[in-house]
N, C-alpha and C positions, 0 to 999 in steps of 0.2 A: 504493500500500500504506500508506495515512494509519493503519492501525489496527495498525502496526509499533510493537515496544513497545522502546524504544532504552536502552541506559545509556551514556555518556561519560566515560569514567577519564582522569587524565594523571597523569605523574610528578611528586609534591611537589615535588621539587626541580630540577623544570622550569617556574618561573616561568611563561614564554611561551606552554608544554603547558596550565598550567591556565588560562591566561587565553582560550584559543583555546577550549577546551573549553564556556566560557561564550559562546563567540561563535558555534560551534556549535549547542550547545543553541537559542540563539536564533532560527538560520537554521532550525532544523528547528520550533521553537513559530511561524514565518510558516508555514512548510507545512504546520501543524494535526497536529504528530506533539510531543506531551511526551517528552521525553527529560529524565531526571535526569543530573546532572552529579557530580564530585566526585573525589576521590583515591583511586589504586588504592588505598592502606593503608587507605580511610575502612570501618571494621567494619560500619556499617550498609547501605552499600552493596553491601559481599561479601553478607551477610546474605543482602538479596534475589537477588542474582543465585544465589545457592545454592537460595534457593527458589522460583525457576522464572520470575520476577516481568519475565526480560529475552527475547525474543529475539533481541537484537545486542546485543554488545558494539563499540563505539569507541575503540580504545586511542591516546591522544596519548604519543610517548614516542623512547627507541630501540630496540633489541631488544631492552634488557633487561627492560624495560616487558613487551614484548611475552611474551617469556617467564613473567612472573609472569602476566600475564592468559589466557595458554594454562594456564597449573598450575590458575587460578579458574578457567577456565568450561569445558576438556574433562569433569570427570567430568559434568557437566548439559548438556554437547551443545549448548552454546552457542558458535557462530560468530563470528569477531574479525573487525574492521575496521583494520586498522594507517594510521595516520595521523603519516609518521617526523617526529619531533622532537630526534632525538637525532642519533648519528654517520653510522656504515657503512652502518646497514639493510638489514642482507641478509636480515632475514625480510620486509620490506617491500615492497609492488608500487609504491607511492607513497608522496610525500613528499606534505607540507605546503600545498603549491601548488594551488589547485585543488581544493580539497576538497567545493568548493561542489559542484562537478561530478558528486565521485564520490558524494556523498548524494543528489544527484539519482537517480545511478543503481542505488542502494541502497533508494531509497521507489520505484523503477519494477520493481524485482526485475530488473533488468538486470546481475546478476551471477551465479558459480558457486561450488559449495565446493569448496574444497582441501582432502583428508584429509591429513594427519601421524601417523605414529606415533610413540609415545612410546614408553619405556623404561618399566620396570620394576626397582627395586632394591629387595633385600633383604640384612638385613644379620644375619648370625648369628655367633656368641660360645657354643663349649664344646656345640655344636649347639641353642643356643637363638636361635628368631628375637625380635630385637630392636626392627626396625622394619622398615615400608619406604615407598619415596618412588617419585616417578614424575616422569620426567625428559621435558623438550622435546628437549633439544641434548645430554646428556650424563652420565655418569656418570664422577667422575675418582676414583681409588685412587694416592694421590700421598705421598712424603717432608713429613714436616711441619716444623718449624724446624730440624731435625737439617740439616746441609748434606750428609752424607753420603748414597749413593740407598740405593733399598731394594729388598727382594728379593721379587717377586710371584709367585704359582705361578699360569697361567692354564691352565683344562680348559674341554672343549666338548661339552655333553651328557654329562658326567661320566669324557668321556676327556681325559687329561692332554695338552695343548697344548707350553705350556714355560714355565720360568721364568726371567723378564725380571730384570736387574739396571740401574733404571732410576731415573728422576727421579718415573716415576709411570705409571699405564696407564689410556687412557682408552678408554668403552664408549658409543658417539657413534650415534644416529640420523643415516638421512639428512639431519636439518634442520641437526642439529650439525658433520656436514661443513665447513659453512664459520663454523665458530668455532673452539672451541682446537684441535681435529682437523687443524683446514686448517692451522694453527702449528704443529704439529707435525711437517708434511711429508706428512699425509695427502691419498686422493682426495675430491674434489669430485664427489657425489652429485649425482644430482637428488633433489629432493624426495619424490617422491610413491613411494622404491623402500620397501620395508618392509624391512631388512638392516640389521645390527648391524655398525657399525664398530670395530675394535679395534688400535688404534694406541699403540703405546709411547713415552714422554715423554726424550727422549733417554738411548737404551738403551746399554748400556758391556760389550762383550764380550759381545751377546745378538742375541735375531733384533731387526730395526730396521726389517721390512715391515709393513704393515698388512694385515689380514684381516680381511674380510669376509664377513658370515655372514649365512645366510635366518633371517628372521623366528622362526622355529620355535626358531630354537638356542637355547641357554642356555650364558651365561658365567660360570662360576663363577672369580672372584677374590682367590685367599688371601694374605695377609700373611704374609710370612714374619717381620718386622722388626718392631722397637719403633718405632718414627717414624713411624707411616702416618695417614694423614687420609682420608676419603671427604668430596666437594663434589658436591652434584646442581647442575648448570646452574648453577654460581659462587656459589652461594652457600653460608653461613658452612659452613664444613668441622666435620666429625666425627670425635674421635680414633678412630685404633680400636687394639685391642692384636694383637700379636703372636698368630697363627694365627685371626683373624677372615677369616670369611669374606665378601664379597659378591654377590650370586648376580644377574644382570642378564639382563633378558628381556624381550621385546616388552610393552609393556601394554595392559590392558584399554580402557585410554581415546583417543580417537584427538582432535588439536587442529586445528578448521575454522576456514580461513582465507578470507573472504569476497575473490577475485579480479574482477576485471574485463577482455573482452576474451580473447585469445587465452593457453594457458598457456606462450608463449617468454618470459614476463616474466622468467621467472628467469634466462635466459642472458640476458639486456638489464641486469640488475642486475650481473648475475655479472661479467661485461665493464666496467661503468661502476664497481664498485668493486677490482676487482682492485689497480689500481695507485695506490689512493688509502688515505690511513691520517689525515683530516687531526679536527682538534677533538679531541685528544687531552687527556683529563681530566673533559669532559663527565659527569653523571651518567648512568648507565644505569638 
């Protein structure tokens, strides 16, 4: 498949990631396949992969990486390559090792896609919608610097659920399962279920199970409290004021993860990082 039209991102502040990236690009300019290279943040490179210019993405990184290059290339149905450079990698089939191998088998089309659903959030104030974003791992309604928790009111298709008095309540895809979800005492999804996880951030005199809902549902989550913050997938949080709401729902866009091989990869991961925590500090 010489006539694959490639791009290679890695973490700025992954030295190693963008030096690999160029050694990359290399290996695949012997195979007669041009791949550009360069930094998830480089504007000109979103550019083109926004207009249509790629079809693979190569992300060098950890899963934080991975995550910003699922937010880039799902609305345009662009397929990632995860090549871990970073810690855990639990969205990762492979590391770094080998890579030669697995572009081999990436220009022979000797792989599969893996769909992901995303999340969908909205955020509305006095019933006007404000924005919305669209999540890989997660949507968090959390206590902001106040140390005191705060008071969430959650409904499910517009029947009233309960309200949590907590540290925060988080609205987690299958993929998010094993991110703050799983720290929180949540289950361990498999990937490919389409179902909204809804687990609460150390609750205090409240329900303290997680629940689990099809695709279809819709979570609406009100603020009761002056101190609240919304965060998609970690990153920088959003105030929001007392009686906002956020409304969380499967999204339109779904993020393809180019696998190799049989799909027990993810119990083979699952197993090799459970009891490991190590590079702590790393950029994601």
């Amino acid at each position: 498949m010489p006539d694959l039209r490639i791009a290679i991102v890695a973490h700025p502040k992954l030295p190693d990631a963008m030096q690999e990236a160029v050694v990359a690009a290399d290996y695949l300019a012997q195979k007669g396949v041009h791949a550009l290279y360069g930094s998830l943040y480089d504007e000109n490179l979103r550019r083109q992969v926004k207009s249509g210019e790629f079809d693979v993405l190569v992300a060098m990184g950890g899963d934080g990486t991975i995550l910003r290059a699922g937010h880039l290339c799902a609305p345009y149905d662009i397929p990632i390559l995860g090549l871990n450079k970073g810690r855990l990698g639990f969205l990762f089939q492979i590391d770094d090792q080998g890579w030669e191998h697995t572009l081999d088998q990436l220009l022979a089309g000797d792989y599969w896609i893996e769909k992901r659903m995303m999340l969908r959030a909205e955020h509305f104030r006095a019933g006007e919608a404000l924005g919305t974003w669209q999540a890989v791992n997660d949507v968090v309604v959390a206590r902001g610097s106040m140390m005191r928790p705060i008071h969430v009111k959650a409904s499910i298709d517009e029947q009233y659920l309960t309200t949590y008095v907590c540290d925060g309540l988080i609205a987690s895809t299958a993929t998010g399962s094993t991110a703050y979800a799983m720290a929180a005492g949540g289950p361990i999804l498999p990937p490919e279920l389409r179902n909204i996880l809804l687990i609460p951030i150390a609750p205090h005199l409240s329900v303290d199970r997680a629940v689990v809902l099809s695709e279809g549902a819709t979570v609406s989550i009100t603020v009761l409290s002056e101190n609240g913050i919304m965060s998609i997938d970690g990153q920088t949080p959003l105030g929001l004021d007392e009686n906002d709401r956020i409304d969380v729902r499967a999204g339109e866009n779904t993020v393809k993860f180019i696998r190799f091989g049989d799909p027990d990869y993810f119990y083979r991961n699952l197993t090799a990082h459970m009891n490991q925590n190590i590079s702590i500090g790393l950029p994601r």
